[in-house]
Structure formats: structure tokens, C-alpha cells
PDB file of N, CA, C and O in Angstrom:
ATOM      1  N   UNK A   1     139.109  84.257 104.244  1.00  0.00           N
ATOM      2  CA  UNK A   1     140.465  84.196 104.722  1.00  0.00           C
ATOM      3  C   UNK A   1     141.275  85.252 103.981  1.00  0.00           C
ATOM      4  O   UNK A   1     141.373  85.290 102.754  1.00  0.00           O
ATOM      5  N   UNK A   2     141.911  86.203 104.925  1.00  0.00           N
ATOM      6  CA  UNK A   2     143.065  87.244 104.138  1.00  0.00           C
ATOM      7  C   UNK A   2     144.060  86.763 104.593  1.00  0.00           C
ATOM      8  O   UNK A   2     144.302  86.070 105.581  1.00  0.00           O
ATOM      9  N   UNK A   3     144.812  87.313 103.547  1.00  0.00           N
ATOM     10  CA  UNK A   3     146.532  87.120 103.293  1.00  0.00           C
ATOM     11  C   UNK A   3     147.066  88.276 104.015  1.00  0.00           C
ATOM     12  O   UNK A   3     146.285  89.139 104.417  1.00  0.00           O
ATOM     13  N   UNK A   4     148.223  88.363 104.200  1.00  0.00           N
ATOM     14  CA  UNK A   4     148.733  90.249 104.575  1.00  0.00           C
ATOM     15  C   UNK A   4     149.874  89.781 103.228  1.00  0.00           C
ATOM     16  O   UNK A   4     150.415  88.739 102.860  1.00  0.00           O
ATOM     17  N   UNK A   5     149.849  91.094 102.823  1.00  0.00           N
ATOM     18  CA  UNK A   5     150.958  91.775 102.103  1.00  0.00           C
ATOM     19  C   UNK A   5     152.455  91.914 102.497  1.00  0.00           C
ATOM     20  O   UNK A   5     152.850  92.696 103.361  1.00  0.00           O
ATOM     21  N   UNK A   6     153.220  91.105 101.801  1.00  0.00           N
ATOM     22  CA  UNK A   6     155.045  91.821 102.269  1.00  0.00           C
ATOM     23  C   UNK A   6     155.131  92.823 101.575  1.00  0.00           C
ATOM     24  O   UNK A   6     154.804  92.960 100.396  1.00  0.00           O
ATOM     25  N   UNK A   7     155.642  93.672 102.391  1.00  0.00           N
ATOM     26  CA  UNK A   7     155.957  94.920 101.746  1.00  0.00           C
ATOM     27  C   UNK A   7     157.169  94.851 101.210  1.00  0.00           C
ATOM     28  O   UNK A   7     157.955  93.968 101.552  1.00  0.00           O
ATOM     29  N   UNK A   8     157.484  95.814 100.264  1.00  0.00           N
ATOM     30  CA  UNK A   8     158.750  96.046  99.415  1.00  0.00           C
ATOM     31  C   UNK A   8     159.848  95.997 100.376  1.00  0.00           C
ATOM     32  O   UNK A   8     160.476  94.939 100.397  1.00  0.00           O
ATOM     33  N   UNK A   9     160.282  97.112 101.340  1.00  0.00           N
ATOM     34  CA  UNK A   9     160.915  96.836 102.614  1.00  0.00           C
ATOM     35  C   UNK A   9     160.783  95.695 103.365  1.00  0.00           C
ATOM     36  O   UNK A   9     159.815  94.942 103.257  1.00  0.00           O
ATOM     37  N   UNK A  10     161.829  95.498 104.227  1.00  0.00           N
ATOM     38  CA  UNK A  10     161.544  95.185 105.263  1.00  0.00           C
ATOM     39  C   UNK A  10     161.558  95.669 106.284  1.00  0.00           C
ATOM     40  O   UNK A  10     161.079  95.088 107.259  1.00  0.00           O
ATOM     41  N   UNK A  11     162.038  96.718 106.352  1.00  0.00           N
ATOM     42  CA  UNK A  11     160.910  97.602 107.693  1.00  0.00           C
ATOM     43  C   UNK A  11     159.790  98.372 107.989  1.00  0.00           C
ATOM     44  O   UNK A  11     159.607  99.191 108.889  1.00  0.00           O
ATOM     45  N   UNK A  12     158.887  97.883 106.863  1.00  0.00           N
ATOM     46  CA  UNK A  12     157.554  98.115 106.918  1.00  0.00           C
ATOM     47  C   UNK A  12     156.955  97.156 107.537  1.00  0.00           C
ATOM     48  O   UNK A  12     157.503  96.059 107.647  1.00  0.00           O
ATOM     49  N   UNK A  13     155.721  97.408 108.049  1.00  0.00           N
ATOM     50  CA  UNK A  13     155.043  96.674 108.572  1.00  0.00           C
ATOM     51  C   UNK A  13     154.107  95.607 107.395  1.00  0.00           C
ATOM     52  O   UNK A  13     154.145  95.853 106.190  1.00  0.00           O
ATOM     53  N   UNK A  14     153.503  94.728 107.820  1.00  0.00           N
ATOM     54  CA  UNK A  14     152.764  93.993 106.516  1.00  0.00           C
ATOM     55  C   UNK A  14     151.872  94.632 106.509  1.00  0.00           C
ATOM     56  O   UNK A  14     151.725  95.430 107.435  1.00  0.00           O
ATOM     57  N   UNK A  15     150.856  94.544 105.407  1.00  0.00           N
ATOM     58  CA  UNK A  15     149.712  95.073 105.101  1.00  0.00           C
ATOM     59  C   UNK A  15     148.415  94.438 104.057  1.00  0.00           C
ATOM     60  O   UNK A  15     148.461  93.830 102.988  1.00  0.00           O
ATOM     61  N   UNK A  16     147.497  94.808 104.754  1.00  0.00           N
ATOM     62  CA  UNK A  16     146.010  94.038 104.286  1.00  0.00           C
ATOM     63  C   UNK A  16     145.887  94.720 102.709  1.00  0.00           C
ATOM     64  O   UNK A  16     145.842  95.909 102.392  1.00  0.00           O
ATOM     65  N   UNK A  17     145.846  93.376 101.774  1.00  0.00           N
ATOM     66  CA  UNK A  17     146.072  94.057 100.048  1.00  0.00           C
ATOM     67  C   UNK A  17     144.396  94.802  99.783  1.00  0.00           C
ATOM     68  O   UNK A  17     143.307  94.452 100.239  1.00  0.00           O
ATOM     69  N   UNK A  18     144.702  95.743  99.021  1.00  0.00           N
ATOM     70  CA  UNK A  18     143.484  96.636  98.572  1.00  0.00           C
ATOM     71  C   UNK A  18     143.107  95.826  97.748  1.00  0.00           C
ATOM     72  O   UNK A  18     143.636  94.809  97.299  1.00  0.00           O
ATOM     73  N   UNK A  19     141.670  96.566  97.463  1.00  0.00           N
ATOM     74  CA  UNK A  19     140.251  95.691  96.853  1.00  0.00           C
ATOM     75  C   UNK A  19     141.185  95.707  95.091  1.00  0.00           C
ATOM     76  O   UNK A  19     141.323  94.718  94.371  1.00  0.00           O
ATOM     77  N   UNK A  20     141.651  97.016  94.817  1.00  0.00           N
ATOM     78  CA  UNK A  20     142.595  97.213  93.344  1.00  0.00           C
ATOM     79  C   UNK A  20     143.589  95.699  93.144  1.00  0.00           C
ATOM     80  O   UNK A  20     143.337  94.782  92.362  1.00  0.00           O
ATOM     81  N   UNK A  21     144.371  95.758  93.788  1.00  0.00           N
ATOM     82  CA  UNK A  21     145.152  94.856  93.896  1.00  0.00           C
ATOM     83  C   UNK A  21     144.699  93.234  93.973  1.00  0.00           C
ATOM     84  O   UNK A  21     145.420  92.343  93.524  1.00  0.00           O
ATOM     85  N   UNK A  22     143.297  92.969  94.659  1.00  0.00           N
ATOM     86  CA  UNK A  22     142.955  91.717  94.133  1.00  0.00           C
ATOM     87  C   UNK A  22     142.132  91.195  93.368  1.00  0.00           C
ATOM     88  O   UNK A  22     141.842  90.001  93.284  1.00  0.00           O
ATOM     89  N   UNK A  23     141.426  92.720  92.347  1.00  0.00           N
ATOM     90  CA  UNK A  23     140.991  92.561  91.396  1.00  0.00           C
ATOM     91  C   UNK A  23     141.781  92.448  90.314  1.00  0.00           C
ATOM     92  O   UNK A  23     141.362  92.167  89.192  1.00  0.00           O
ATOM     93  N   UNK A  24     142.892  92.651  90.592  1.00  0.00           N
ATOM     94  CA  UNK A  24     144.180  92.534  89.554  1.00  0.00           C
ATOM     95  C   UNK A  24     144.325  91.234  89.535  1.00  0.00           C
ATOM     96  O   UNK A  24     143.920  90.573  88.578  1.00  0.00           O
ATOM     97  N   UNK A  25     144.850  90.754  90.457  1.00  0.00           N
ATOM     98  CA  UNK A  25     145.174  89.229  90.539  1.00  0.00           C
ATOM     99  C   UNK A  25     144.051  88.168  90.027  1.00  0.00           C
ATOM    100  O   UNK A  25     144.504  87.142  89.519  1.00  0.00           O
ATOM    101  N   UNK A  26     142.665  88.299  90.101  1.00  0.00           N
ATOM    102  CA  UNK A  26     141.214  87.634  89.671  1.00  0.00           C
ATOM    103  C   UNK A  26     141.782  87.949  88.213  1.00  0.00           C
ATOM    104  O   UNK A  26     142.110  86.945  87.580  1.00  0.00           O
ATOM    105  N   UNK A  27     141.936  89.067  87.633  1.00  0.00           N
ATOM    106  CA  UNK A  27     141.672  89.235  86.543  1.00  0.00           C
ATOM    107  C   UNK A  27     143.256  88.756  85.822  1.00  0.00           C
ATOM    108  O   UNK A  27     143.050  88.447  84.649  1.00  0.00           O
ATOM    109  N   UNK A  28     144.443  88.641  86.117  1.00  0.00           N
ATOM    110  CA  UNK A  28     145.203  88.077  85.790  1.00  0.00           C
ATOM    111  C   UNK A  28     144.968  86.016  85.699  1.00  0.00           C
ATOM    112  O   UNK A  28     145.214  85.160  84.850  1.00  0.00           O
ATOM    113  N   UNK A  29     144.572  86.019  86.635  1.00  0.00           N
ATOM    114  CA  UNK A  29     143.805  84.439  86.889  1.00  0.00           C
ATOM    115  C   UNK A  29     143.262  84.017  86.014  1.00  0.00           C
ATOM    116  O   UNK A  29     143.596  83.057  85.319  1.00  0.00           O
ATOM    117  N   UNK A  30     141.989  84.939  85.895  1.00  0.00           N
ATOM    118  CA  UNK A  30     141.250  84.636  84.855  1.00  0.00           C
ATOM    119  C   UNK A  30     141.438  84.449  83.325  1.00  0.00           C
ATOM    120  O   UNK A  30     140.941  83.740  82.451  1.00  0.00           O
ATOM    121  N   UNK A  31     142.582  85.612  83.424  1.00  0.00           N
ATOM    122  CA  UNK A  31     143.207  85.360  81.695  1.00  0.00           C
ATOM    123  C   UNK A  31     144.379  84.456  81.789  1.00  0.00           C
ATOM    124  O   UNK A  31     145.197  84.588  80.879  1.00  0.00           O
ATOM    125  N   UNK A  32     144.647  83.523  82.740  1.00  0.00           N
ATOM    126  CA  UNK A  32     145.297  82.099  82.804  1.00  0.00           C
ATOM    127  C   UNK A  32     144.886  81.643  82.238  1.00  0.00           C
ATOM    128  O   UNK A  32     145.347  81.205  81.184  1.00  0.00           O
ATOM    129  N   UNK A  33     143.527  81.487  82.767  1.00  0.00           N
ATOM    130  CA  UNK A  33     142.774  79.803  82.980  1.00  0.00           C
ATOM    131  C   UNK A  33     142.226  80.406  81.074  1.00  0.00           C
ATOM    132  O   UNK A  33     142.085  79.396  80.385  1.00  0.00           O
ATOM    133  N   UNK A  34     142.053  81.208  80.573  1.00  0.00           N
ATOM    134  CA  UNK A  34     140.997  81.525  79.652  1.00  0.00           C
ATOM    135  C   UNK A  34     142.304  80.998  78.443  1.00  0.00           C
ATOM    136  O   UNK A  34     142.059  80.493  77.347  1.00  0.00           O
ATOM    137  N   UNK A  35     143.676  81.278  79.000  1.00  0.00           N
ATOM    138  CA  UNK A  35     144.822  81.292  77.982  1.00  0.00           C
ATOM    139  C   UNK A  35     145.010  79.900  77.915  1.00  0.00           C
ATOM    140  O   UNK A  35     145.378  79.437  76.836  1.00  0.00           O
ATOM    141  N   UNK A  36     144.740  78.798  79.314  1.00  0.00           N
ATOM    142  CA  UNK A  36     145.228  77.390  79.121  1.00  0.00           C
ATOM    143  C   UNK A  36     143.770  77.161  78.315  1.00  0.00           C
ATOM    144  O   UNK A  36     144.035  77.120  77.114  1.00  0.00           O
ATOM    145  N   UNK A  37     142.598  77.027  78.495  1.00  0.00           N
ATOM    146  CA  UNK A  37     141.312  76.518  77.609  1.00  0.00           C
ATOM    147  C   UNK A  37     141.751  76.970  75.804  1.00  0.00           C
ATOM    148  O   UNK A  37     141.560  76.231  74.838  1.00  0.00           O
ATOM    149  N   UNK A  38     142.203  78.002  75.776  1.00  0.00           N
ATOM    150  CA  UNK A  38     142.692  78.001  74.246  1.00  0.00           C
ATOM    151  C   UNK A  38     143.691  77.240  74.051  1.00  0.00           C
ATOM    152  O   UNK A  38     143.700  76.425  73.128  1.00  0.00           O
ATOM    153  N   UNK A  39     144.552  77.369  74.780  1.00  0.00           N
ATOM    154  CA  UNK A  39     145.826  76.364  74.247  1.00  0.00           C
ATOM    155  C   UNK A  39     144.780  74.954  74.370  1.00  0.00           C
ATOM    156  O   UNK A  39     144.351  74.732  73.238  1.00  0.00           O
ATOM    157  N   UNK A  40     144.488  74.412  74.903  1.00  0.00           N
ATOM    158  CA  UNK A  40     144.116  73.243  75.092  1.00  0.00           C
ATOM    159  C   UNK A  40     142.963  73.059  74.254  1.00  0.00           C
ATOM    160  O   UNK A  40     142.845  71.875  73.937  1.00  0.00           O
ATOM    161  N   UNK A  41     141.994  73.872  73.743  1.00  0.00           N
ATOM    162  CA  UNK A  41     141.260  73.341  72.622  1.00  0.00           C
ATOM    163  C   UNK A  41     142.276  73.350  70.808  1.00  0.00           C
ATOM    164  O   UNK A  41     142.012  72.666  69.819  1.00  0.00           O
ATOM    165  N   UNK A  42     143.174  74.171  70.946  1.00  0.00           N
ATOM    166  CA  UNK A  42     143.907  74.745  69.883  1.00  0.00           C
ATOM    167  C   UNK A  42     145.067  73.256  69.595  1.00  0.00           C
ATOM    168  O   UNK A  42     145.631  73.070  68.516  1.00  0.00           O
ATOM    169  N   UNK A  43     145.220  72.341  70.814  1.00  0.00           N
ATOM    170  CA  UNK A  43     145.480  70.899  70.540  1.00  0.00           C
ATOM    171  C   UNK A  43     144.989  70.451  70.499  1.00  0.00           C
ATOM    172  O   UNK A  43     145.399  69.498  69.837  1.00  0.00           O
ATOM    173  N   UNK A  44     143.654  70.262  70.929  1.00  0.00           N
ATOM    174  CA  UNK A  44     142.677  69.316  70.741  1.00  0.00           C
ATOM    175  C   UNK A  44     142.659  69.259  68.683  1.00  0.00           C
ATOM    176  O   UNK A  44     142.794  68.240  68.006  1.00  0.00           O
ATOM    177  N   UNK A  45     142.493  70.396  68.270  1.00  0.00           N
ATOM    178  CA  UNK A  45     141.982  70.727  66.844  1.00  0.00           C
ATOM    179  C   UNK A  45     142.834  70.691  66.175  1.00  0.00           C
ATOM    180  O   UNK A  45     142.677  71.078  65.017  1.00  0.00           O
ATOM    181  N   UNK A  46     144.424  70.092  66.727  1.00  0.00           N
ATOM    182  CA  UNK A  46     145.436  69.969  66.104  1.00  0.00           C
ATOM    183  C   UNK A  46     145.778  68.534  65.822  1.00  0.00           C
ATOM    184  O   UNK A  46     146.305  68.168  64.772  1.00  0.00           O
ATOM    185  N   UNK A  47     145.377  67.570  67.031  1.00  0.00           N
ATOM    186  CA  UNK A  47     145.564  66.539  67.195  1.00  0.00           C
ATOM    187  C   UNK A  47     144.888  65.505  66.421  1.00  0.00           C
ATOM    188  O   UNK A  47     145.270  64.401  66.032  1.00  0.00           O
ATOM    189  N   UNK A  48     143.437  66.338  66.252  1.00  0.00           N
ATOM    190  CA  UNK A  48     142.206  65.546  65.718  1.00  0.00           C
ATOM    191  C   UNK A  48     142.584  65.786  64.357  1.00  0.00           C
ATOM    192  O   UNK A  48     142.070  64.884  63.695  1.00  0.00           O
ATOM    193  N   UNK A  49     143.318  66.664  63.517  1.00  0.00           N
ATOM    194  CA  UNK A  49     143.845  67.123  62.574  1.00  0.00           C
ATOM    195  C   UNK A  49     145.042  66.518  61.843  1.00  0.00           C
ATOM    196  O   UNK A  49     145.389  66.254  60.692  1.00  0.00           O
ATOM    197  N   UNK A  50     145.444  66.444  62.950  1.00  0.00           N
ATOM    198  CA  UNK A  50     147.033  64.595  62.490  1.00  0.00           C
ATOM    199  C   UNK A  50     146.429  63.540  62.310  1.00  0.00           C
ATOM    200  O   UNK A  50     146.810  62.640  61.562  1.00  0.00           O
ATOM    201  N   UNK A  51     145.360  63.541  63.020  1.00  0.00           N
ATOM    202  CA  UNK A  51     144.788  61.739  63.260  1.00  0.00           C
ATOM    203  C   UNK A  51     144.341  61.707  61.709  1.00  0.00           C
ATOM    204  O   UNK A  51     144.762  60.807  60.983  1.00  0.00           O
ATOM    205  N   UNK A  52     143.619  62.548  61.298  1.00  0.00           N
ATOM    206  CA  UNK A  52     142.399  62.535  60.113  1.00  0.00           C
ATOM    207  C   UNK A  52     143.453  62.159  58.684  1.00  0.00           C
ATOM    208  O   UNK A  52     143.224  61.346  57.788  1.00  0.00           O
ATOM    209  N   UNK A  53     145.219  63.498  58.942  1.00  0.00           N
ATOM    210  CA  UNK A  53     145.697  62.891  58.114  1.00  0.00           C
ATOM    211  C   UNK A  53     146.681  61.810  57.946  1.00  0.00           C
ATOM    212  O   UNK A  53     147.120  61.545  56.827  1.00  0.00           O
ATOM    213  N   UNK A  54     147.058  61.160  59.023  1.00  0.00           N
ATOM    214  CA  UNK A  54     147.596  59.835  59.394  1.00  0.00           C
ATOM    215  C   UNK A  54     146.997  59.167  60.170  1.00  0.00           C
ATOM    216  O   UNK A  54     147.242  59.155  61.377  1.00  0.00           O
ATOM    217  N   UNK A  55     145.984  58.403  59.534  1.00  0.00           N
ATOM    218  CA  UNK A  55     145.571  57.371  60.831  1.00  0.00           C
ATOM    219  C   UNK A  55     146.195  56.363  61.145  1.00  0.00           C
ATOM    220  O   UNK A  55     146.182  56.147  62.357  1.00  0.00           O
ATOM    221  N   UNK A  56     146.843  55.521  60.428  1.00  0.00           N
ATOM    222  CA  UNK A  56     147.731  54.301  60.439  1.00  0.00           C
ATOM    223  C   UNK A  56     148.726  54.797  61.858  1.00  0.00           C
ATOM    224  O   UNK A  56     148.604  54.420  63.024  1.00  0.00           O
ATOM    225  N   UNK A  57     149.711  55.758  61.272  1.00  0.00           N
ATOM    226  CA  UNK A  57     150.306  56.381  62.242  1.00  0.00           C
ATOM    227  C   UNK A  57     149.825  56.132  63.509  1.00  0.00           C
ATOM    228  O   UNK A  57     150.291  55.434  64.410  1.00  0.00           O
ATOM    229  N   UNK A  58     148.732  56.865  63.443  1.00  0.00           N
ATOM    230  CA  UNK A  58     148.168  57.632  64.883  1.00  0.00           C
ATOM    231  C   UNK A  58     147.999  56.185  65.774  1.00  0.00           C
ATOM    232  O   UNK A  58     148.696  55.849  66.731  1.00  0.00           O
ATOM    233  N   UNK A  59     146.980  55.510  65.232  1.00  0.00           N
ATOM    234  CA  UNK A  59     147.260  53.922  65.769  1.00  0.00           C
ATOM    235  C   UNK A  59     148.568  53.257  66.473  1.00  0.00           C
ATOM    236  O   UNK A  59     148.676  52.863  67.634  1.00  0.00           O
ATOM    237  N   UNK A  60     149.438  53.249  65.526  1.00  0.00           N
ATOM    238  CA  UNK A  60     150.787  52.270  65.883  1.00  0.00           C
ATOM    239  C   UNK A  60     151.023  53.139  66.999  1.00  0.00           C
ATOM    240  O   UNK A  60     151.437  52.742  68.088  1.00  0.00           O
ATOM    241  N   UNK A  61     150.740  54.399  66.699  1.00  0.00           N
ATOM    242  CA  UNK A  61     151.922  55.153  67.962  1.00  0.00           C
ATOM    243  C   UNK A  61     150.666  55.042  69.559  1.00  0.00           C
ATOM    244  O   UNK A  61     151.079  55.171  70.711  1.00  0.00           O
ATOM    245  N   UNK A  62     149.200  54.789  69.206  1.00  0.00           N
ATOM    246  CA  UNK A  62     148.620  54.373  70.105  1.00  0.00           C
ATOM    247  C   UNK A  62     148.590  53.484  71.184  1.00  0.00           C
ATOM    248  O   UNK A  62     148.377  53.519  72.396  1.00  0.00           O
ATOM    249  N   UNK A  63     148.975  52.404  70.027  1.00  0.00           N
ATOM    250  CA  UNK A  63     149.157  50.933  70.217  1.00  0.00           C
ATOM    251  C   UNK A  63     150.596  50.845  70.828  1.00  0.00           C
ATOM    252  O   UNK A  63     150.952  49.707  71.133  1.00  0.00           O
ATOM    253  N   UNK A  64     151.158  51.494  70.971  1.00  0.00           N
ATOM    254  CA  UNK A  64     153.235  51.487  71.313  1.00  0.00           C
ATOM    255  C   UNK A  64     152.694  52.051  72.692  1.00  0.00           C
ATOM    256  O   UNK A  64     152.755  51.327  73.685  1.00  0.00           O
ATOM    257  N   UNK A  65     152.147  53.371  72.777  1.00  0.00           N
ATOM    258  CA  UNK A  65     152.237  53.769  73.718  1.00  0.00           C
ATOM    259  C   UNK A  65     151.523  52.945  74.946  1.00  0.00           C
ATOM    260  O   UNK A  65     151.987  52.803  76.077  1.00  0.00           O
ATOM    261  N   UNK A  66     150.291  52.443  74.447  1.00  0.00           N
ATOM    262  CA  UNK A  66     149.607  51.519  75.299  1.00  0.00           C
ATOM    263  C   UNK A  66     150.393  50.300  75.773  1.00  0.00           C
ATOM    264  O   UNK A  66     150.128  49.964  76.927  1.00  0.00           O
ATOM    265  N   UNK A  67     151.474  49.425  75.011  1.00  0.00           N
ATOM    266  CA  UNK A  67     151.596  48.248  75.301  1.00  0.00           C
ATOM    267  C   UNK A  67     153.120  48.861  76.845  1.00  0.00           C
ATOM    268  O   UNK A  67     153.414  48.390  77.944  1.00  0.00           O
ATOM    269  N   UNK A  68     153.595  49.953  76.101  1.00  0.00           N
ATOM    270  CA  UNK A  68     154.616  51.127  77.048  1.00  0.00           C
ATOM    271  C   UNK A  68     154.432  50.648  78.534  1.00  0.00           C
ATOM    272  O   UNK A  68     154.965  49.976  79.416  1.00  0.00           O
ATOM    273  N   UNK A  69     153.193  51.523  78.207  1.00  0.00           N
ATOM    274  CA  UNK A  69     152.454  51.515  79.301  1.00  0.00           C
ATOM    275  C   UNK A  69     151.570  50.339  80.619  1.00  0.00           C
ATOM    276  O   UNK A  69     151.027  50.407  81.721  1.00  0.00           O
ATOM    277  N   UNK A  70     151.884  49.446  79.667  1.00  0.00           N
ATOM    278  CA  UNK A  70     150.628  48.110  80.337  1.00  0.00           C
ATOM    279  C   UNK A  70     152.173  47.339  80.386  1.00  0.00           C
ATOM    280  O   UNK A  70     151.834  46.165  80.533  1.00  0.00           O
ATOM    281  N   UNK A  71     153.364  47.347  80.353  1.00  0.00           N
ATOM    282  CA  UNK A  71     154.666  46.883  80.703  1.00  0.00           C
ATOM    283  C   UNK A  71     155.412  47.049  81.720  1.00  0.00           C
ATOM    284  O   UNK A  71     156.216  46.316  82.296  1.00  0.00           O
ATOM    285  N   UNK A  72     154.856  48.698  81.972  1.00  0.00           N
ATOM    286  CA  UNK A  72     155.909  49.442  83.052  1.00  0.00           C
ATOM    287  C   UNK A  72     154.561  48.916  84.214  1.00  0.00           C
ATOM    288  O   UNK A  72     155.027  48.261  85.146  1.00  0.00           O
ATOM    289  N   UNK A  73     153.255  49.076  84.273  1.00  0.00           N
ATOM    290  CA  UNK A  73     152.663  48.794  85.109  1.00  0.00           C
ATOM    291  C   UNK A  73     152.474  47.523  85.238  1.00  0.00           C
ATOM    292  O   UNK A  73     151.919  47.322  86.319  1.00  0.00           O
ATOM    293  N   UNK A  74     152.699  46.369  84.554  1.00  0.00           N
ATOM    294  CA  UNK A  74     152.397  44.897  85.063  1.00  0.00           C
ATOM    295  C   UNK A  74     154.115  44.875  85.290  1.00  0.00           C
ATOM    296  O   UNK A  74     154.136  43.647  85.378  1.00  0.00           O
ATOM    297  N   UNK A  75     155.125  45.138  85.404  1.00  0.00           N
ATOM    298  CA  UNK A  75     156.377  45.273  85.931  1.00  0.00           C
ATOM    299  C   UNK A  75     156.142  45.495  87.083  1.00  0.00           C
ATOM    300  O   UNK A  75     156.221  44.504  87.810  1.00  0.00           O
ATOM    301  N   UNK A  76     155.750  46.865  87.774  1.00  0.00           N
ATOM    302  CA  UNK A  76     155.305  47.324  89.295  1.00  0.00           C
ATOM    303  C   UNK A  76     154.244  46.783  90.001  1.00  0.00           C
ATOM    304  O   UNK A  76     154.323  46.711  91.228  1.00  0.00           O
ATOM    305  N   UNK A  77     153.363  46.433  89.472  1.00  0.00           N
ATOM    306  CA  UNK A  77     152.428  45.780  89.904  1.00  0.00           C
ATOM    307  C   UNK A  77     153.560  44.227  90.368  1.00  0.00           C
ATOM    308  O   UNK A  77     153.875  44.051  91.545  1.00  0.00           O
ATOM    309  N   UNK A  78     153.999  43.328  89.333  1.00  0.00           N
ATOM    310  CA  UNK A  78     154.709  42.647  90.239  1.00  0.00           C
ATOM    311  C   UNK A  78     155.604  42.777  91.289  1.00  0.00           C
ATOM    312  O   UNK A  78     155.746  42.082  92.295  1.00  0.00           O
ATOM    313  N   UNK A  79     156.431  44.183  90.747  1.00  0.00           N
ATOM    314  CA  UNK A  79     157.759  43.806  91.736  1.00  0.00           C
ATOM    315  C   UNK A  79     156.998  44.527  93.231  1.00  0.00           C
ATOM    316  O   UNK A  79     157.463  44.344  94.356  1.00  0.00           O
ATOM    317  N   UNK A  80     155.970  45.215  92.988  1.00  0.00           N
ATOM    318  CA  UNK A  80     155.326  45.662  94.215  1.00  0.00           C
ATOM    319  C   UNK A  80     154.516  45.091  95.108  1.00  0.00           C
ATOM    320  O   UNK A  80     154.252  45.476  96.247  1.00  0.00           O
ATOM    321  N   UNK A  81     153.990  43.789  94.307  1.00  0.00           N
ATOM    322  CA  UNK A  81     152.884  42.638  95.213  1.00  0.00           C
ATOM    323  C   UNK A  81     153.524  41.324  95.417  1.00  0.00           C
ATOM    324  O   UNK A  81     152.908  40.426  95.991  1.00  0.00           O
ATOM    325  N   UNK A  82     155.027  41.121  94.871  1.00  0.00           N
ATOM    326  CA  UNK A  82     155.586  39.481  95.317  1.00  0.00           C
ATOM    327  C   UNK A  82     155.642  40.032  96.677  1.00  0.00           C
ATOM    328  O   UNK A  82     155.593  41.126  97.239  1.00  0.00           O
ATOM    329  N   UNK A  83     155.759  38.874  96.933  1.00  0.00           N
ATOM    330  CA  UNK A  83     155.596  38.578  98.831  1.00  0.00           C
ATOM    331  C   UNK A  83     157.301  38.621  99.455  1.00  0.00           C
ATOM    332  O   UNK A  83     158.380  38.120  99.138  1.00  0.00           O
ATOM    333  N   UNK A  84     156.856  39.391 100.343  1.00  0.00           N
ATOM    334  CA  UNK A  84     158.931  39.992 101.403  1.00  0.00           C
ATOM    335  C   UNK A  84     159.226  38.658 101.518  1.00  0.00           C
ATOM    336  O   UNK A  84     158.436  37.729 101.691  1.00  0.00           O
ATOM    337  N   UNK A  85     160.405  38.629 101.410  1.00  0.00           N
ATOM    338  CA  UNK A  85     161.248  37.501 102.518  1.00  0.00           C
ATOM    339  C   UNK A  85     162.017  38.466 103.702  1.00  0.00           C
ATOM    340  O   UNK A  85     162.964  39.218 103.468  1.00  0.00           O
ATOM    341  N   UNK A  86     161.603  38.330 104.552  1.00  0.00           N
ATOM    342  CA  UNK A  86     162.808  39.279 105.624  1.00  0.00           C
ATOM    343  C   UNK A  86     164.229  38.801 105.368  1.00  0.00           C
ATOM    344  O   UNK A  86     165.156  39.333 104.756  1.00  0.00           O
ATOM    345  N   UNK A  87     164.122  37.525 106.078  1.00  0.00           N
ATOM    346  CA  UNK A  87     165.763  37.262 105.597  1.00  0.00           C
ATOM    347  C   UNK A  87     165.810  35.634 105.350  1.00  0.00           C
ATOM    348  O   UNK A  87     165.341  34.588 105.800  1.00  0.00           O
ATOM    349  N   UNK A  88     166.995  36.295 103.989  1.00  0.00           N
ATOM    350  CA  UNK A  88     166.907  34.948 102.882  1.00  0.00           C
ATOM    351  C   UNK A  88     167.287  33.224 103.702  1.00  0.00           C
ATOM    352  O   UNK A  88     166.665  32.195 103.440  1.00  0.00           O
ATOM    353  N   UNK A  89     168.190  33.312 104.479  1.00  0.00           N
ATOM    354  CA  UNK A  89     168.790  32.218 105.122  1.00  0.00           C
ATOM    355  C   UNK A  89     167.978  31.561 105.494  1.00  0.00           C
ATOM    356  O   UNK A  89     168.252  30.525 106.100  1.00  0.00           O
TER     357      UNK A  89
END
């Protein structure tokens, strides 16, 4: 599947992008995805790095976030499965 090109104008016609141009874009892509895998191991080795020197911490704030979490969803889970009344009267 090709794309066409907008041109800078708009009274150019569109145009089918050169092989240059979408080896640019692959290779911009590629140093995305290569830039999020560093960031994302570079927290991983940061995170595992807090835990080691606060574990107590790391826990409570585990344990907070979990109970957070298992509150807001047994909240929705109810107010989303009690049964309709159409109308109260």
C-alpha cells in the first residue's frame, strides 16, 4: 500500500514519495523504537534500584496502589452491574 505525498504547495500535484525519503522515515522509526527500549530498560534499572534501597517503601506504596486500585474497580464493577430500574414509581 502507497501513500502519495502533499506537496509543499498547493498547486502541485501529489506525489509518489522516493525510495530516499522512506528510508528516512524507517530509519527515523527505528531510532524511536531503539530510543523508547533504552528509556525503558534505563527504568527498569532504576526502579529495581529504589526497590533494593527502600523496600519497606516500595511495598506500602505497592500495597496503596493495589488496594487504589481494587476500590475504584469493585466501585464500577458495582455501580455498572446493579440491575436498571426504568422508572422508580
Amino acid at each position: 500500500m502507497a501513500t502519495a505525498v502533499q506537496p509543499e504547495h498547493a498547486t502541485e500535484p501529489c506525489r509518489w514519495p522516493t525510495r530516499e525519503e522512506m528510508e528516512e522515515q524507517l530509519r527515523t522509526a527505528r531510532r524511536a523504537v531503539t530510543t523508547a527500549r533504552h528509556t525503558a530498560e534505563d527504568l527498569a534499572a532504576e526502579t529495581a534500584s529504589k526497590v533494593r534501597r527502600h523496600p519497606l517503601r516500595s511495598v506500602g506504596a505497592a500495597m496503596m496502589a493495589g488496594a487504589v486500585t481494587g476500590a475504584i474497580v469493585g466501585w464500577a464493577a458495582g455501580f455498572f452491574m446493579r440491575p436498571r430500574r426504568r422508572w422508580g414509581w
